[in-house]
C-alpha positions in Angstrom: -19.4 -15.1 17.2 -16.9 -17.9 15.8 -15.3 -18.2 19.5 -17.8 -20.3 21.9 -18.8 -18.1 24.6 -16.6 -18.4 27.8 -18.6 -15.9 29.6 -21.7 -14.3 28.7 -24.0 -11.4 30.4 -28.0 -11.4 29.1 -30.3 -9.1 29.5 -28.2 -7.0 32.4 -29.8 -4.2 34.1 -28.4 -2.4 37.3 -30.6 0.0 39.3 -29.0 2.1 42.2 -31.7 4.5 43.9 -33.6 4.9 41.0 -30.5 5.7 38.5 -31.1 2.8 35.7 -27.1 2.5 35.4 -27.5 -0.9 33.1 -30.7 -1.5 30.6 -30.5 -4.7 29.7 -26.9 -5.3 28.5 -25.9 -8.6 26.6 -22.1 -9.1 26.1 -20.4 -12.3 25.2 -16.3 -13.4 25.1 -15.4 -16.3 23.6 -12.2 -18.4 24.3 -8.4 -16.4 23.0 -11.5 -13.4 21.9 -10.2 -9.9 22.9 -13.3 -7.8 23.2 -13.0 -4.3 23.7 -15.9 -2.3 26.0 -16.0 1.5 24.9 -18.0 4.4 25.5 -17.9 7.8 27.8 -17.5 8.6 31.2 -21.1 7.1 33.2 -21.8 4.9 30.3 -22.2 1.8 32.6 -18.5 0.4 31.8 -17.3 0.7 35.0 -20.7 -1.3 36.4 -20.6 -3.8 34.0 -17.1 -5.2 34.9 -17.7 -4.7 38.8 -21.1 -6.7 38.3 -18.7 -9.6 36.1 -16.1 -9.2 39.1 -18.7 -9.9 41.7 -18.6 -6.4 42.8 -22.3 -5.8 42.3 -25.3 -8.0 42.2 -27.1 -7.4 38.7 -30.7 -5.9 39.2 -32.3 -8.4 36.6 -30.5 -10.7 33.9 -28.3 -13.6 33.8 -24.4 -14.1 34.0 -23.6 -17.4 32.4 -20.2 -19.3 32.5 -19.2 -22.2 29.8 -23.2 -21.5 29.2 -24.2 -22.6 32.2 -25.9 -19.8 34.6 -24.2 -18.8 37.9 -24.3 -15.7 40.5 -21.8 -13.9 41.9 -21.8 -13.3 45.7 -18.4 -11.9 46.0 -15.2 -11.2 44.0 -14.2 -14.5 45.3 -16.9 -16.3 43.5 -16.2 -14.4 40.2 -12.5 -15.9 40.9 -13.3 -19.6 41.3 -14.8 -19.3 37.4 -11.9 -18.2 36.4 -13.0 -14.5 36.0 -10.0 -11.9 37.0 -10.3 -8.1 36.5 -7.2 -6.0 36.6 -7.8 -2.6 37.7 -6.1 0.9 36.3 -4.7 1.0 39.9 -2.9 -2.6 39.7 -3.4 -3.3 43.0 -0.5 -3.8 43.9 2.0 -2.9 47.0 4.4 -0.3 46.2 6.6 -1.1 49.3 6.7 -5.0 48.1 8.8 -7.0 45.3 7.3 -8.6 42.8 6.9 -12.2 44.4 5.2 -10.6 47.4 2.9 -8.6 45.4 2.2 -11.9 42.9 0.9 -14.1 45.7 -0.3 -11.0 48.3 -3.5 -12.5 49.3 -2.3 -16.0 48.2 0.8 -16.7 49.8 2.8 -20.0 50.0 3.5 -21.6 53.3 5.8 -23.5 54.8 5.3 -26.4 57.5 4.5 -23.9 60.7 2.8 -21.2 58.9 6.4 -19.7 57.4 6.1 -17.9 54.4 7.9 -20.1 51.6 9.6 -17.3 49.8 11.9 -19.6 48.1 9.0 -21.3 46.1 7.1 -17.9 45.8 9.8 -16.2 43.9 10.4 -19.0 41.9 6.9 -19.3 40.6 6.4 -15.4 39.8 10.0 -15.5 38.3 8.8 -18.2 35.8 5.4 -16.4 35.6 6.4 -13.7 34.5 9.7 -15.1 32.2 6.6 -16.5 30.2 4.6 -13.0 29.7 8.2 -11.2 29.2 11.5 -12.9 29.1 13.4 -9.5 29.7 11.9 -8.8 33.2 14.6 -10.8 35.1 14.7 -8.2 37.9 12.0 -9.0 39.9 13.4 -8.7 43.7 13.3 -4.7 43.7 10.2 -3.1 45.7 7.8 -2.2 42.4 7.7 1.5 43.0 10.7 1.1 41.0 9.6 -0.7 38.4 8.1 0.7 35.2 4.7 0.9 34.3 4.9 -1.9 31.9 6.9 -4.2 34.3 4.1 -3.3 37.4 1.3 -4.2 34.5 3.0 -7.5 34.0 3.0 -8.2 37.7 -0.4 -7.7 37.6 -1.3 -9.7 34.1 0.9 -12.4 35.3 -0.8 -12.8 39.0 -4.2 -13.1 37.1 -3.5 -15.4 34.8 -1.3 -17.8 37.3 -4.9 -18.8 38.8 -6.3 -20.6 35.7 -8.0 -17.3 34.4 -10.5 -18.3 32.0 -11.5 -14.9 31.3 -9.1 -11.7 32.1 -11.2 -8.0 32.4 -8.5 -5.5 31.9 -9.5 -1.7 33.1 -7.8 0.7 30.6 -4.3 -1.3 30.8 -2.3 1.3 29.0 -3.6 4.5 30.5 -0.4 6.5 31.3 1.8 4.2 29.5 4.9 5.4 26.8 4.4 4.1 23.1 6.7 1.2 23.8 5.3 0.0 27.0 1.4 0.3 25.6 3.3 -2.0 22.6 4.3 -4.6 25.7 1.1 -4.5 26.8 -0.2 -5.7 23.0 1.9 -8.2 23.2 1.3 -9.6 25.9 -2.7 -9.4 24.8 -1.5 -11.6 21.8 0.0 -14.4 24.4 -2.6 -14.5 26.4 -4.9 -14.6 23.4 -3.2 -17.6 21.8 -3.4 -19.2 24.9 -7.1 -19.3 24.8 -7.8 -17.0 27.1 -10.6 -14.6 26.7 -10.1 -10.8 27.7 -12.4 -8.1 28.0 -10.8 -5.1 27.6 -11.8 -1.8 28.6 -10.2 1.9 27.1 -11.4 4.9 26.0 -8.7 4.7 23.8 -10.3 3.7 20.0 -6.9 3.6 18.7 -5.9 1.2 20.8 -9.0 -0.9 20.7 -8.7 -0.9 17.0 -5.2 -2.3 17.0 -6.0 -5.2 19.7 -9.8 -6.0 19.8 -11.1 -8.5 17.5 -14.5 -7.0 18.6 -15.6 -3.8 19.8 -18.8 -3.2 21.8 -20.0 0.5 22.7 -21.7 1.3 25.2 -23.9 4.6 26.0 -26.3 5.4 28.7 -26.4 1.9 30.1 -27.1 0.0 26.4 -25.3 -1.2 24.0 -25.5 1.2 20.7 -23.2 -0.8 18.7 -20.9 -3.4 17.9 -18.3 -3.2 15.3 -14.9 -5.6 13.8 -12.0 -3.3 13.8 -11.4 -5.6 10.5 -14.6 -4.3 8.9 -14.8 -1.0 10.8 -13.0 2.4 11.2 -12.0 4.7 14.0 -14.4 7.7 12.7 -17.3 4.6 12.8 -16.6 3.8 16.5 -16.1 7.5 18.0 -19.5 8.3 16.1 -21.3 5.3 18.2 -19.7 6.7 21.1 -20.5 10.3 20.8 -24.0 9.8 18.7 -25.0 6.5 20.0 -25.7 6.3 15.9 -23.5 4.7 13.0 -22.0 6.7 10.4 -24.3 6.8 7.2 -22.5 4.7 4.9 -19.9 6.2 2.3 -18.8 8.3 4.8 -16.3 6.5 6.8 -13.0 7.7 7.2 
């Protein structure tokens, strides 16, 4: 990998009663790397990234940070190295405005304990004027808000912490064409900002058109890694469904 390794995971297993979820899993994202984690449903994507979040404790193996090796006590810890994960679900508070729902967790205070919503709403407003400089309307309660606006609340909230590494869970599952094409963008800045981001879809299209790598996973292992540059879509559903490469010449 060109990119020097921001975050790496060696040799990762996961065990839960017996179930070997992870078999020794090494995965590696480099700084402004977009690399994309695909594979079925109960492949261990969904372990992987809670065990990078701090979710889980891995079984065996090492997570390192900036090469240096660390653990992972809560999703707390995972923060203060700069790891984020965005979840499908956002997170975030339907009932709330944008400002609220950028610092929920993290809020601003003024002398007595008062909320400073002044300064709050005028961070997230240049927060997210930086991932978007259309989304100017940031004071409604984001129920109202569109997909790709509620996805840049989220994005933006991450990266406000000095995210060295962004996990993104399937960020344009029931997105339109043009917001999934927001969400690309958005990728891009972050990328260019020398951010690495792990990204995680079942959608190969997708993957194709924003990973610079793409690493499949199936049963718990890692079958395959492939450039979209060097690579095709028919290569990359094959690892997926037959844990297997095409035979050469016959690539879409």
């Amino acid at each position: 990998m060109a990119a020097a390794a921001l975050v790496e995971l060696v040799g990762i297993t996961r065990h839960f009663a017996g179930v070997h979820a992870l078999k020794g899993v090494d995965l590696a994202v480099g700084a402004g790397e977009v690399v994309a984690l695909v594979g079925h449903n109960g492949a261990g994507k969904s372990v992987l990234v809670q065990i990078l979040s701090g979710v889980f404790a891995p079984t065996g193996g090492e997570i390192r940070v900036a090469g240096r090796p660390v653990t992972f006590a809560s999703p707390a810890d995972a923060r203060r190295y700069g790891i984020e994960t965005i979840y499908q679900t956002l997170a975030l508070a339907d009932n709330l405005d944008a400002p609220a729902n950028f610092f929920l967790g993290r809020e601003l205070r003024r002398a007595f304990g008062f909320l400073d919503k002044k300064r709050m709403s005028s961070e997230a407003a240049r927060a997210l004027s930086d991932l978007n400089p259309n989304f100017i309307d940031i004071e409604r309660p984001v129920r109202q808000m569109s997909g790709g606006q509620r996805q840049a609340i989220a994005i933006a909230r991450a990266i406000h912490f000095d995210v060295k590494l962004l996990v993104m869970d399937e960020p344009t599952a029931a997105l339109g064409p043009h917001e999934t094409a927001q969400v690309g963008e958005l990728i891009a800045r972050l990328r260019s900002q020398g951010i690495g981001i792990l990204l995680i879809s079942h959608d190969v299209r997708d993957v194709m058109r924003l990973a610079d790598r793409i690493v499949v996973l199936k049963n718990g292992e890692v079958v395959g890694e492939v450039r979209p540059a060097d690579s095709s879509e028919d290569e990359v559903v094959d690892l997926i469904i037959r844990g297997r490469r095409l035979p050469s010449g016959s690539a879409a």
